[in-house]
DSSP file (Angstrom, degrees, kcal/mol; ACC not computed):
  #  RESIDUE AA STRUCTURE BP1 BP2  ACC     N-H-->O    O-->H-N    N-H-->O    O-->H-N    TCO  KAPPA ALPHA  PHI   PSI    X-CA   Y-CA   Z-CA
    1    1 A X     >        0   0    0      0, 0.0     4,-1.7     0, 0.0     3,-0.4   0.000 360.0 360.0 360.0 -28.9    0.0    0.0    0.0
    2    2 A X  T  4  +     0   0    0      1,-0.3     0, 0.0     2,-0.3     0, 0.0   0.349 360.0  53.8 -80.7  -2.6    2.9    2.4    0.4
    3    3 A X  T >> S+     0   0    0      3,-0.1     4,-5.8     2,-0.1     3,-2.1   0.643 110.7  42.5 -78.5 -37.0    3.7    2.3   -3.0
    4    4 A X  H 3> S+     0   0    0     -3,-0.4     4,-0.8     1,-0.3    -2,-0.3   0.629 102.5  61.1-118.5  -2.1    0.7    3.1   -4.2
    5    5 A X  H 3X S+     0   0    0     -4,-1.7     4,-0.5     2,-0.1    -1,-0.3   0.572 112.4  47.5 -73.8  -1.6    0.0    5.7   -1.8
    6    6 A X  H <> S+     0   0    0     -3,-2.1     4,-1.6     2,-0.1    -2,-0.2   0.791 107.8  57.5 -83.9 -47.2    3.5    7.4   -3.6
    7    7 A X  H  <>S+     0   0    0     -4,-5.8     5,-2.7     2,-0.2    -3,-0.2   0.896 110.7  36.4 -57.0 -35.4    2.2    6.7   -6.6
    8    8 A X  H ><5S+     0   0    0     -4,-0.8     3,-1.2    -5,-0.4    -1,-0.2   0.879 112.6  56.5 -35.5 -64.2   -0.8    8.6   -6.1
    9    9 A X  H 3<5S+     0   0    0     -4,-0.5    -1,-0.2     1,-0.3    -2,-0.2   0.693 103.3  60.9 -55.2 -32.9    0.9   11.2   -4.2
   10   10 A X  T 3<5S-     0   0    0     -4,-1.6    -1,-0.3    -3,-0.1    -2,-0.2   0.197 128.6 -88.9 -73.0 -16.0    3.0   11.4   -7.6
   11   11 A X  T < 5S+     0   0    0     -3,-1.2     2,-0.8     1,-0.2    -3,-0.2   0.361  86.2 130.6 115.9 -15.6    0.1   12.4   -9.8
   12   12 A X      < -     0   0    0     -5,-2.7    -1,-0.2    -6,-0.2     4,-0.1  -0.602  64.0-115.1 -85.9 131.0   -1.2    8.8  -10.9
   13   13 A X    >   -     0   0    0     -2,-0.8     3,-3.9     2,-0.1     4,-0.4  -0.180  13.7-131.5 -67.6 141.7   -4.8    8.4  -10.4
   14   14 A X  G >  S+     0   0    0      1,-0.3     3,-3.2     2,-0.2     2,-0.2   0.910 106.7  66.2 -49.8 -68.9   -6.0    5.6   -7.5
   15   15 A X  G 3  S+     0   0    0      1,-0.4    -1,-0.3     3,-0.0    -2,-0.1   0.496 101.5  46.3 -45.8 -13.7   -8.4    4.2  -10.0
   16   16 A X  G <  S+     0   0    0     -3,-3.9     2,-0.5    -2,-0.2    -1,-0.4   0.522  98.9  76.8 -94.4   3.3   -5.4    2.9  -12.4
   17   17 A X    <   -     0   0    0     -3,-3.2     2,-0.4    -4,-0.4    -1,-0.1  -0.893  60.6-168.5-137.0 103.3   -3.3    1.4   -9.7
   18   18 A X        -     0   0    0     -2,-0.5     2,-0.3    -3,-0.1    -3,-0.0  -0.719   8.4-172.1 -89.5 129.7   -4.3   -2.0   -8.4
   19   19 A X        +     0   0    0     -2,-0.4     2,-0.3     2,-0.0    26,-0.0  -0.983   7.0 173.4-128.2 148.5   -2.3   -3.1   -5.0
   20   20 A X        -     0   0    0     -2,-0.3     2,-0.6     0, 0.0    -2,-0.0  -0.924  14.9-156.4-140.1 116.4   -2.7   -6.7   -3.4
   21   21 A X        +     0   0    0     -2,-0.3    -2,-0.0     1,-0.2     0, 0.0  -0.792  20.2 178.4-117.3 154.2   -0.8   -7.8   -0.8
   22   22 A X    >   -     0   0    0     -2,-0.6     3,-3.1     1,-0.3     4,-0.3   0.445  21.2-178.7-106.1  14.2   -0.1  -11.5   -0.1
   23   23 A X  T 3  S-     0   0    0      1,-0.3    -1,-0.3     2,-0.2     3,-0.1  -0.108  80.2  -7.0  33.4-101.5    2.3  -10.8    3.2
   24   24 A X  T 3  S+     0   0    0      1,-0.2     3,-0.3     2,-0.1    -1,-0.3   0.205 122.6  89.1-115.4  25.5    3.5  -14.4    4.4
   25   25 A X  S <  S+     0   0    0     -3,-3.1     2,-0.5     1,-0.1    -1,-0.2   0.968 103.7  20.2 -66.1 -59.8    0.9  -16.2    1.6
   26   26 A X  S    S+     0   0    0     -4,-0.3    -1,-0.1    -3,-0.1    -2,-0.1  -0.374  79.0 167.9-127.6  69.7    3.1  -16.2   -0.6
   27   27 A X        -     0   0    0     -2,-0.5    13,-0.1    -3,-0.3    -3,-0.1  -0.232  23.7-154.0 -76.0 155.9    7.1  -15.9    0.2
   28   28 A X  S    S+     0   0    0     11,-0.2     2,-0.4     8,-0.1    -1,-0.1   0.340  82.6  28.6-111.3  24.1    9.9  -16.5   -2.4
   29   29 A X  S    S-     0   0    0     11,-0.1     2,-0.7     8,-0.1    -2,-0.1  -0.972  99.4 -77.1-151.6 170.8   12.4  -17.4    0.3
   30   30 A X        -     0   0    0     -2,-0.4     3,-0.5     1,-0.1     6,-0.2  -0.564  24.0-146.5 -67.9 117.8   12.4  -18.9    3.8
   31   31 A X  S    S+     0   0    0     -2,-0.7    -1,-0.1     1,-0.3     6,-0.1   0.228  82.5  83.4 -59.6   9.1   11.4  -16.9    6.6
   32   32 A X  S    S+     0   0    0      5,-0.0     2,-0.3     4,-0.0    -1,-0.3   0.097  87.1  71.2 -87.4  19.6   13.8  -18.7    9.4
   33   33 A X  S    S-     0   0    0     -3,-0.5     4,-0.2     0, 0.0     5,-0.0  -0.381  83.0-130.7-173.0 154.7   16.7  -16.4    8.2
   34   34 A X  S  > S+     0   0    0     -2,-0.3     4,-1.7     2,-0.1     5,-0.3   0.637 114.5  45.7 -82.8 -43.3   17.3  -12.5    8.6
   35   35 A X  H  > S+     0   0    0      1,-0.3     4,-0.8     2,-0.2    -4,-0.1   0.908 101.7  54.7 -98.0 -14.3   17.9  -12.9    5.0
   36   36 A X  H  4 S+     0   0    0     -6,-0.2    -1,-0.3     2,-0.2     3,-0.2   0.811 108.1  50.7 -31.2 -44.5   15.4  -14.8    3.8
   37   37 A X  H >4 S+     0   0    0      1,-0.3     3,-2.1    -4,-0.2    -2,-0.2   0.990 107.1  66.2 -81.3 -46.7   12.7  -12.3    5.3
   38   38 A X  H >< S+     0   0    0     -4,-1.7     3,-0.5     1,-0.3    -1,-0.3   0.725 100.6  43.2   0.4 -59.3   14.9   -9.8    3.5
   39   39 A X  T 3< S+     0   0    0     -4,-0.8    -1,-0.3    -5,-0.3   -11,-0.2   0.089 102.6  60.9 -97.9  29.2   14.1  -11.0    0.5
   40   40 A X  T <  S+     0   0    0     -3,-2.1    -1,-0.3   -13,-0.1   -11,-0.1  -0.287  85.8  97.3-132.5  53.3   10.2  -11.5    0.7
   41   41 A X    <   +     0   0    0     -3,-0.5     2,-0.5     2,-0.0    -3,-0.1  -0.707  64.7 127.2-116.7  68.7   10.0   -7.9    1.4
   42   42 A X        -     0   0    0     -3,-0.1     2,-0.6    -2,-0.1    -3,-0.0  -0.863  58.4-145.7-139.5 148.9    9.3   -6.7   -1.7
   43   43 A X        +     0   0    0     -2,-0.5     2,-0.3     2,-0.0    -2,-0.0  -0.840  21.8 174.4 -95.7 114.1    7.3   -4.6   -4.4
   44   44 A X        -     0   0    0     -2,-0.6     2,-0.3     2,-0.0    -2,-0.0  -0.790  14.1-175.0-110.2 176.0    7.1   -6.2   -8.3
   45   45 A X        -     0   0    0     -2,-0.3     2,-0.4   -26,-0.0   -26,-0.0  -0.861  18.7-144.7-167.9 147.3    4.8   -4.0  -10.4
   46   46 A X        -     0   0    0     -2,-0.3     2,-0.2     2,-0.0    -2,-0.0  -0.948   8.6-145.7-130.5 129.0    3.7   -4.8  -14.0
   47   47 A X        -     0   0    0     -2,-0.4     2,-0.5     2,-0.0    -2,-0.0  -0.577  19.9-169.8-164.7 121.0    3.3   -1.6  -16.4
   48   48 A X        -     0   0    0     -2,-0.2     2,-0.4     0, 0.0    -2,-0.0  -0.980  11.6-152.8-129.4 151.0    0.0   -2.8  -18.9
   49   49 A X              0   0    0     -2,-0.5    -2,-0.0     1,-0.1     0, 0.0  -0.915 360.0 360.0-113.7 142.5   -0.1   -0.2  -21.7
   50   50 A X              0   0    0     -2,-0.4    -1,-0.1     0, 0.0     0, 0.0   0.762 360.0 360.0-140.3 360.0   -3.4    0.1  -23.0
């Protein structure tokens, strides 16, 4: 959500900008590690031109 309350803030209108978060649904590393959780802490975002 804290992207897409920059992006907003930034000029893009809320209605284009879809946000879902899956928190610990769906990690891409192990969470026993400092650096695992490290790396499930993250933003992707996908650009559709339309």
């Amino acid at each position: 959500m804290t992207v897409k309350k920059y992006l907003v803030n930034k000029g893009i209108v809320s209605d284009r900008i879809t946000s879902i978060g899956y928190g610990q649904s769906i990690p891409i590393a192990d969470n026993n590690s400092a650096e695992g959780k490290a790396k499930n802490r993250r933003t992707s975002l996908k650009v559709i031109k339309e």
